[in-house]
Each structure stands twice: as structure tokens, then as C-alpha cells.
C-alpha positions as CSV (number, residue, x, y, z in Angstrom):
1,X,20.8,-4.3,26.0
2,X,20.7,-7.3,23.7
3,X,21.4,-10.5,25.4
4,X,24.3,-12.3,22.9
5,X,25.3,-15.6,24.3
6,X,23.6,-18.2,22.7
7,X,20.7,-20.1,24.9
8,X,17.0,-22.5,25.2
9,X,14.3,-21.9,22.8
10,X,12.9,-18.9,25.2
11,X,16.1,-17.1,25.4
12,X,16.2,-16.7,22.3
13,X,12.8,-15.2,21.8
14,X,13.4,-12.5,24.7
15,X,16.6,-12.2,22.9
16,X,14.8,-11.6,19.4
17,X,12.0,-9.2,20.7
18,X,14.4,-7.3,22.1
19,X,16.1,-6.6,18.8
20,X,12.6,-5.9,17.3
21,X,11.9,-3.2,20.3
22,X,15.3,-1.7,20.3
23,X,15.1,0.3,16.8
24,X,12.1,1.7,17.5
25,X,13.3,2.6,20.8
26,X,16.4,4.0,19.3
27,X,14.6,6.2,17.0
28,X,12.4,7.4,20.4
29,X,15.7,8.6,21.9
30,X,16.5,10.6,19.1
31,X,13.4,12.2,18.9
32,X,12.0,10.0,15.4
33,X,9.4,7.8,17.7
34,X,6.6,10.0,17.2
35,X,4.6,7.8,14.8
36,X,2.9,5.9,17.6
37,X,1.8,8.6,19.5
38,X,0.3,9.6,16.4
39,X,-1.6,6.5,16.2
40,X,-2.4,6.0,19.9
41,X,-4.5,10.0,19.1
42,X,-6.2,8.8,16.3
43,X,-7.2,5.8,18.0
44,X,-8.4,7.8,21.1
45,X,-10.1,10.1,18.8
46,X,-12.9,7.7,18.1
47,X,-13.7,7.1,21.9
48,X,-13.5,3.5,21.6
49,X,-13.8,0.6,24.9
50,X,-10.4,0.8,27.0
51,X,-9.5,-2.9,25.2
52,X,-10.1,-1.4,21.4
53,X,-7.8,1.0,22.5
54,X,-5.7,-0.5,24.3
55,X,-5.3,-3.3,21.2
56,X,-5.2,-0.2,18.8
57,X,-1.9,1.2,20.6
58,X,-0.3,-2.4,21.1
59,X,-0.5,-3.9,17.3
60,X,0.4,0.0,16.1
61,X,3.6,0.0,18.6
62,X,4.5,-3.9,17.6
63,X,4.0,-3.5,13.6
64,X,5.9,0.1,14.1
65,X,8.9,-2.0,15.8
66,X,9.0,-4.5,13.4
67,X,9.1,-2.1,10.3
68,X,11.9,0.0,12.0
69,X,13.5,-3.6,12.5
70,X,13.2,-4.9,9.0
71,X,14.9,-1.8,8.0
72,X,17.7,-1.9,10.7
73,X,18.2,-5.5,9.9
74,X,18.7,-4.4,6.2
75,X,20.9,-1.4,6.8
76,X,23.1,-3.7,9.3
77,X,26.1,-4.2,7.6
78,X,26.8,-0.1,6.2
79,X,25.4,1.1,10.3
80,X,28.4,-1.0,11.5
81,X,30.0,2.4,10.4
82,X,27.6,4.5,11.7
83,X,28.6,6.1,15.2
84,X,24.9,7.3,15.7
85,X,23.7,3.8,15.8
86,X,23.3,1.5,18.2
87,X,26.8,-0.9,17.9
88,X,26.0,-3.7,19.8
89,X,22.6,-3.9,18.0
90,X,24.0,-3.9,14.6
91,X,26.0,-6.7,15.5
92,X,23.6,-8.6,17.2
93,X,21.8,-8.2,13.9
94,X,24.5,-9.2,11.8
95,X,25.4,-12.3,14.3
96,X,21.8,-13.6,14.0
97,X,21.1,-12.7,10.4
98,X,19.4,-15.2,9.0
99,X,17.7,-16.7,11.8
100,X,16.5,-12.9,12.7
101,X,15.0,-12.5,9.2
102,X,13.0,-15.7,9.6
103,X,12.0,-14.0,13.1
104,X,10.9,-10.9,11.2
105,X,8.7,-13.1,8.4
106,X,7.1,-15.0,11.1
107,X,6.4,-11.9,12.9
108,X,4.7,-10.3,9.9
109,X,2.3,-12.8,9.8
110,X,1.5,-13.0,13.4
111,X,0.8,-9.0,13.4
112,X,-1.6,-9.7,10.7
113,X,-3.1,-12.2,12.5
114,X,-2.7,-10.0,15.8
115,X,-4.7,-7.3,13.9
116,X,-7.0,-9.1,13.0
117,X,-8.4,-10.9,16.3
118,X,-8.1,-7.8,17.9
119,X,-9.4,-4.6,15.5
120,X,-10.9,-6.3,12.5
121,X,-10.1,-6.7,8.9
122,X,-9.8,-3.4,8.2
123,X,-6.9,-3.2,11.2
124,X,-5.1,-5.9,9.4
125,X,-5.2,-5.3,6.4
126,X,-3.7,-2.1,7.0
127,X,-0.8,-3.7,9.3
128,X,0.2,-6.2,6.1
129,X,0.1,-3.4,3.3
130,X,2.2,-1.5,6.0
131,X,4.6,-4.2,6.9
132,X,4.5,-4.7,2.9
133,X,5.5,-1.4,1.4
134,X,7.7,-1.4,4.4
135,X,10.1,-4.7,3.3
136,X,10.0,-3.7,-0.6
137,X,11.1,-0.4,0.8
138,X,13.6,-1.6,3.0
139,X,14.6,-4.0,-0.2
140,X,14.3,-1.7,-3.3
141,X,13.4,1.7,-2.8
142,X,15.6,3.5,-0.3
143,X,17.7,6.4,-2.7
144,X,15.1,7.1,-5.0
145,X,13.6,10.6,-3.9
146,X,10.3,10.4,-6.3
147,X,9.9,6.9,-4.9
148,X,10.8,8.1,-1.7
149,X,8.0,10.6,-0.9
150,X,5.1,8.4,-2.4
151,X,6.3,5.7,-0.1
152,X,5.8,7.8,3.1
153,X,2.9,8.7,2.0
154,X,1.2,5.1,1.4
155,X,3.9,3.6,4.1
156,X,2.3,6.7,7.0
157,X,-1.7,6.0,5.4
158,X,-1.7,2.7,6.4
159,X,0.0,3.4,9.3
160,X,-2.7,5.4,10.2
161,X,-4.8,3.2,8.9
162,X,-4.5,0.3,11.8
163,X,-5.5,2.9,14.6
164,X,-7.9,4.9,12.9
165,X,-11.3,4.9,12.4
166,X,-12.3,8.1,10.8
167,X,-11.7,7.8,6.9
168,X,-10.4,10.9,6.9
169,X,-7.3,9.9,8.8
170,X,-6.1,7.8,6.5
171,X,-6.4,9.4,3.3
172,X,-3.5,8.5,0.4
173,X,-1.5,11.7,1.8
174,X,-1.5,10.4,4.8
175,X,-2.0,13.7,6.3
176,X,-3.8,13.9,9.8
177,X,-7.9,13.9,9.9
178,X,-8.1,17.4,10.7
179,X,-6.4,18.8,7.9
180,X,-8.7,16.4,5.5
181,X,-11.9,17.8,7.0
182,X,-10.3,21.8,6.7
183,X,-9.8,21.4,2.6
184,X,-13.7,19.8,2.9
185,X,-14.6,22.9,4.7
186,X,-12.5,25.4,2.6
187,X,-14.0,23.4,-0.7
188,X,-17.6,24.1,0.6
């Protein structure tokens, strides 16, 4: 449910992290959420402290929402004619456009910085050339199939990349760690 009437300052932002959690939410209802339970594995994987994990799985589900937000707010205006999306999102999106898009730039920055204070450089890093290939994506590259396939691949690494530890789980395929450490063994 996304509140619509107009409100304070704090209103608002309930009202705008709502629209951010709703897409990926969405895409968990139809099955397409699986991404961060990827991420919440390969941050288990390495055994970390309960907080480490816990922070692993909380920026990973946040930068995850925003992305599938970026994208939902640019697809907005053609899902208004799409029955499987959510309608009163889409027009929640399209009635708070611009100030939604500032939202979403804001947001960016404060994942990075999220990332950061809580997993390190590396952890950030990964979230802004996520959150990046993501918004040219979202912008530019939707269509293009060639262009399509190497952006998964670089878009899912550094996905990967904010929860994992083991190099291997993040490699430019952006396959899991297992199936890096099977073409090692098969090499050997």
C-alpha cells in the first residue's frame, strides 16, 4: 500500500521508502526476488559476526530495492499499461516523479555511504558500481540483447560483490563461488 495524500516531512519519507520496497517486493511475489537470498548465502558462507551479517543482508536487500526502484521509476509511464504491475505504484511513481528521482539520487549516495560504515570499501564500492550500471541500464541499455547479457553479468558480480567475501563469488560472470572453484578443479 503506498500512502498518496500529501503530508509533513516524515510522511513523506515512509511514503517514499515504501515505493523503494514495493518493487522488490513485487518481483518476490512473482517469484524474481531471489537475488537477495543469494547474497544473504554468500554472506553466511564466510561465517562472519551476527552484525557483519546482519549489515551484509541489510545494505544487499536496500541497494537491491533501490535498483529495482530506479528501474520501476523509469519504466512508469509504459507499466501504466501493464496489468501485471502494480497500478497504484506506477502512479504513485508518476505522481511524485521528480521529487522521487531526487529520493532515488540521494539514496544512492547514502547506500554507498551505508556500505561503507558497515562492510568496508570493498562493500561499497561494489554497491555504487551496482547502483551505477544499474541507472545507465535503466537509462540506455534496456533492448539491446548483446548489451543485455554483459550487463547481468557485471550488474549480478557486483551484486555479489557487496555480500561476498570469497573472490570467487564474484568473478566477471557473476556465476556463484562453487562453480568458479569446479572449472579450478577441472583445470587442475
Amino acid at each position: 500500500c503506498v500512502p498518496r495524500q500529501p503530508g509533513d516531512g516524515g510522511a513523506l519519507i515512509v511514503r517514499f521508502f515504501a515505493m523503494t520496497w514495493l518493487p522488490l517486493q513485487e518481483r518476490f511475489r512473482r517469484g524474481e526476488g531471489a537475488l537477495l537470498l543469494v547474497n544473504a548465502a554468500l554472506a553466511a558462507a564466510a561465517r562472519p559476526p551476527a552484525r557483519t551479517l546482519f549489515g551484509a543482508i541489510a545494505v544487499s536487500g536496500l541497494v537491491l530495492a533501490t535498483a529495482y526502484a530506479v528501474n520501476d521509476w523509469r519504466d512508469a509511464e509504459a507499466d501504466r499499461r501493464n496489468p501485471k504491475k502494480n497500478q497504484r505504484l506506477v502512479e504513485a511513481m508518476l505522481e511524485w516523479r521528480r521529487p522521487f528521482l531526487i529520493w532515488l539520487g540521494a539514496l544512492h549516495a547514502a547506500l554507498v555511504a551505508l556500505a561503507f560504515a558497515a562492510l568496508g570499501a570493498r562493500a561499497a564500492i561494489a554497491a555504487a558500481t551496482m547502483l551505477g550500471i544499474n541507472f545507465l541500464y535503466s537509462w540506455w541499455g534496456k533492448g539491446k540483447p548483446l548489451l543485455d547479457l554483459l550487463v547481468v553479468g557485471a550488474w549480478g558480480a557486483s551484486y555479489a560483490a557487496i555480500a561476498a567475501s570469497d573472490p570467487d563469488a564474484r568473478g566477471a560472470t557473476g556465476q556463484p563461488p562453487a562453480c568458479g572453484r569446479m572449472a579450478r578443479r577441472a583445470d587442475s
